[in-house]
Structures are given as C-alpha cells and as structure tokens.
C-alpha positions in Angstrom: -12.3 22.6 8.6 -9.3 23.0 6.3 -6.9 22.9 9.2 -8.7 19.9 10.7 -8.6 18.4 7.5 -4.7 18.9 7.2 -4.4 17.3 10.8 -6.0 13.9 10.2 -4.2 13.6 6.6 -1.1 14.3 8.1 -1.3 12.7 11.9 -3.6 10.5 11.5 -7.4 10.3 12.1 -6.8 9.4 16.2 -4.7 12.8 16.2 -7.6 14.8 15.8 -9.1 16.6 18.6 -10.4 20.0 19.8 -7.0 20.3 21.9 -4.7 19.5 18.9 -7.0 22.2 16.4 -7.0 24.6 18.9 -3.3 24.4 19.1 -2.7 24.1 15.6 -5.1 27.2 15.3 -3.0 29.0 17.9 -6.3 28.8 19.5 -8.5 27.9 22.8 -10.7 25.0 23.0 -13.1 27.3 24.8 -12.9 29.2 21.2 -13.4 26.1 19.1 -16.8 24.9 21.9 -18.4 28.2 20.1 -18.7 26.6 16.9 -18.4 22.5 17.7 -20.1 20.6 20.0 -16.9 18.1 21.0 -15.0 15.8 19.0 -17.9 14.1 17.5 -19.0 17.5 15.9 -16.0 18.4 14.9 -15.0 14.4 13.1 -18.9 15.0 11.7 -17.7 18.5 9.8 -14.5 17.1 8.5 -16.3 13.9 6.4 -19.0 16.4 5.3 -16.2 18.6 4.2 -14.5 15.8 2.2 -18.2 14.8 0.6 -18.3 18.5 -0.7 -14.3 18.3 -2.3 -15.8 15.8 -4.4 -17.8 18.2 -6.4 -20.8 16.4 -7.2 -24.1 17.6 -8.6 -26.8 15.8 -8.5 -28.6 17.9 -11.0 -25.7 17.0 -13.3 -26.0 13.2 -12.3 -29.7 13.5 -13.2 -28.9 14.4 -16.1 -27.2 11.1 -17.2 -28.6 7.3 -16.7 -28.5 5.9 -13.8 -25.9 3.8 -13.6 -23.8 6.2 -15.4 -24.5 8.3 -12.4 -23.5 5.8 -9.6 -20.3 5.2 -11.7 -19.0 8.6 -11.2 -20.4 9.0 -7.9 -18.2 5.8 -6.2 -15.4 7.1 -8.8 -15.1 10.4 -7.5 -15.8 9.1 -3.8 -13.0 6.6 -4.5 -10.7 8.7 -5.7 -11.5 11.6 -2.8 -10.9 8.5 -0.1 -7.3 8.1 -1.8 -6.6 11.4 -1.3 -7.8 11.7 2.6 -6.9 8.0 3.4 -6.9 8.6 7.1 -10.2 10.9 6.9 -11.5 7.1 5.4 -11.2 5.7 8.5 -13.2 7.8 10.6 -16.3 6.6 8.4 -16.1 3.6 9.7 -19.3 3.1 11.8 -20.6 6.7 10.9 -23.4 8.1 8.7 -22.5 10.9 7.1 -25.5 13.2 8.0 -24.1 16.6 6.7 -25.6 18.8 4.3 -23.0 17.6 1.9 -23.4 14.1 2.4 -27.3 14.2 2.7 -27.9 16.0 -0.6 -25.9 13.6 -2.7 -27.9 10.6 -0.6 -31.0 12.5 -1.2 -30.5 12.8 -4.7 -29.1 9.4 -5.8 -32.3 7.9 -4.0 -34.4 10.6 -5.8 -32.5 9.1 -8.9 -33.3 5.8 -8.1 -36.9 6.0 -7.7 -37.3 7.8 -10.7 -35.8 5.1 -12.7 -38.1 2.4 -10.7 -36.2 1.3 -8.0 -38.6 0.2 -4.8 -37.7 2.3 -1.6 -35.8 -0.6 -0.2 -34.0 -1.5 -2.9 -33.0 2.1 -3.9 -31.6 2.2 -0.5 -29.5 -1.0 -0.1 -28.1 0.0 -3.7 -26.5 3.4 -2.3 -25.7 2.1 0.9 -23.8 -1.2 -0.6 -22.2 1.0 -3.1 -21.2 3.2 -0.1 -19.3 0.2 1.4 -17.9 -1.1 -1.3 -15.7 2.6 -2.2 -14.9 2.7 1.3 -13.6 -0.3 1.5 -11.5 -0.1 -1.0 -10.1 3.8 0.1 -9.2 2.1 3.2 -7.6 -0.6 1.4 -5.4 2.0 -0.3 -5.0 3.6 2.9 -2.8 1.2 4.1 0.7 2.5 5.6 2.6 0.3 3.1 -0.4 -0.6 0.3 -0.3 -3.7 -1.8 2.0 -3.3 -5.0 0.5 -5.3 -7.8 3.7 -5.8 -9.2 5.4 -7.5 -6.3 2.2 -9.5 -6.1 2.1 -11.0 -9.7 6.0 -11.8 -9.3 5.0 -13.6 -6.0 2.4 -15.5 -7.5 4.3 -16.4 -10.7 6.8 -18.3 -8.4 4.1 -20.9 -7.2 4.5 -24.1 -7.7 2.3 -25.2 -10.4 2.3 -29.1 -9.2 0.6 -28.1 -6.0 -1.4 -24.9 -7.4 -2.2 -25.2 -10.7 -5.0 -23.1 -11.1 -3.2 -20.3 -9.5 -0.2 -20.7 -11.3 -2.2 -20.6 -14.6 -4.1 -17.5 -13.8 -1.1 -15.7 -12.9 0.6 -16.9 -16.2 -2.4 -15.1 -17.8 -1.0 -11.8 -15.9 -4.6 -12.0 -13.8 -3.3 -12.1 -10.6 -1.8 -9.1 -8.7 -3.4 -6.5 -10.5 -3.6 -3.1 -10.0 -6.5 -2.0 -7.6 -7.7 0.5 -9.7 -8.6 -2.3 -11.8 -10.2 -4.5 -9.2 -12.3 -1.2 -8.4 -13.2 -0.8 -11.9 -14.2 -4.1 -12.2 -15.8 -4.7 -9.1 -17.8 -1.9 -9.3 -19.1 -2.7 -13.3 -20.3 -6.4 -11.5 -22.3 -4.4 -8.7 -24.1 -2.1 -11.5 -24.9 -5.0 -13.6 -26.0 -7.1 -10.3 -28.3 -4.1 -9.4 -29.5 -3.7 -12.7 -30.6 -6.9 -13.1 -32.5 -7.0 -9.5 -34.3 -3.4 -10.6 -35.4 -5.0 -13.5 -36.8 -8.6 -11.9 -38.4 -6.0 -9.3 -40.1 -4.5 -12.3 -41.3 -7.5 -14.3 -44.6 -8.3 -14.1 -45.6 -11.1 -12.4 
C-alpha cells in the first residue's frame, strides 16, 4: 500500500495499476491477484490507507462537542488531501468503504445521533462535509494552484468605474485570499448552517 501510495503521489492517480506496482515491486501481477482483486481493489486500499494516515479517533472525537469534532475531522481530512493531491482525485465518484473510512463514518453518525441529529440529517451533514474537504484538496491539487497573492494584485488593478464593488472589496485586502482561509471560513458557515437545522429539527412544534 505504501508503494502504491508513492506511485499515485508521484505519477499521478491514472499511473496506478497492478502492472506499474508489480513492476515497481519488482513483482508479478499474478503475485499482486493474491492479495487484490484488480485495479479497483487495489485504488479501494490506497484511499482507505490515506483515511488511516489521518489518525483519527473517534473515541477521542466523542470526547469533544460535536462540532468541535467535525472541525478536526474535515481539518485533518483537508490537510491529508494536500498531502496526497492526486490520491484526491481517485475519490471522485467513490465511497470509501474500508475499515478505515467506515469506522470514522460510523462514528461521526454515532456522534451525531447522540447529539440529536435525525438519521437523515446526520447523514447529509457527513456526506456534505465530505464534499466540501474534497473539494477543496482537489482545488489545491491543481498542477499550478491559485496564488492569493497574484490574485489580490490582479484584482487591485480593476477598474473601479466599471467594478466598483470589486474594486472596493479588494481595497479591503478581501479578495484573493489564501485558501486556507476560505477553508476555514467556509467550513465555520457549514457548522453554524448545520447547527442551526439540528436545532429547528429539535424544536418542538
């Protein structure tokens, strides 16, 4: 799993195969069919083993509130995605079903109930905060990402005549940002969005 790991951060997720781990192995793929059952298998392993680099407990998680606990779980996620940016493109379309990934799922809905979230809404909230770190690891990802810096010089050369309202938000230095700060910020709106639908779920009516 390490080896395949190194393949896709270093080639790229498409260069992943049992043909290119078996060489990198020094290997056969007849070897490698002993212990994967094709390319799907093997893509399934390597995001399971990227769920377990990011060291989560869900014991420890209980152990906080809630949203304290989704925090670090889309912070670590995030910052695991940034690490494997290719490895963030193989989610796409995939649900993680390895014992990694279906412990910290089982535990953040276990979580979520506890605290009085309905079924349904316990699972939209971990799904949606699954999409939203992914899409910003593959954001990241990008081969040449978005500097914030070039960005806020860009948008400090508008013309304010024709775009005022831009040109005033990036005279306030709010445009062009670092996405670590979009992150941060996005994610604080989704916690406070959820929070606020767990607790009209649990008014009485």
């Amino acid at each position: 799993m390490e080896t395949a790991l190194r393949i896709v951060d270093e080639d790229g997720a498409d260069a992943l195969s049992m043909r290119s781990l078996a060489q990198r192995l020094d290997s056969s793929t007849a070897t490698l069919y002993r212990h994967f059952g094709g390319r799907p298998d093997l893509i399934a392993q390597v995001i399971d083993r990227m769920f377990g680099e990011a060291g989560l407990s869900t014991r420890e998680l209980g152990a906080t509130s809630w949203q304290q606990a989704c925090r670090t779980v889309a912070q670590q996620m995030f910052e695991v995605l940034r690490r494997h940016g290719n490895v963030a493109r193989l989610l796409l379309g995939q649900v993680p079903m390895g014992p990694n990934a279906m412990a910290l799922r089982e535990g953040m809905l276990a979580m979520l109930l506890e605290n009085g979230f309905e079924a349904e809404l316990a699972a939209l909230s971990y799904a949606t905060l699954g999409r939203f770190v992914l899409g910003f690891a593959i954001e990241t990802s990008a081969p040449e990402p978005e500097d914030g810096a070039a960005s806020s010089a860009q948008f400090g050369r508008v013309d304010p005549e024709r775009f005022p309202a831009t040109a005033a938000a990036a005279g306030a230095g709010a445009l062009g940002v670092p996405i670590e700060d979009e992150f941060a910020f996005g994610l604080e709106l989704l916690l406070q969005g959820l929070s606020a639908r767990a607790q009209d779920r649990s008014s009485p009516r």
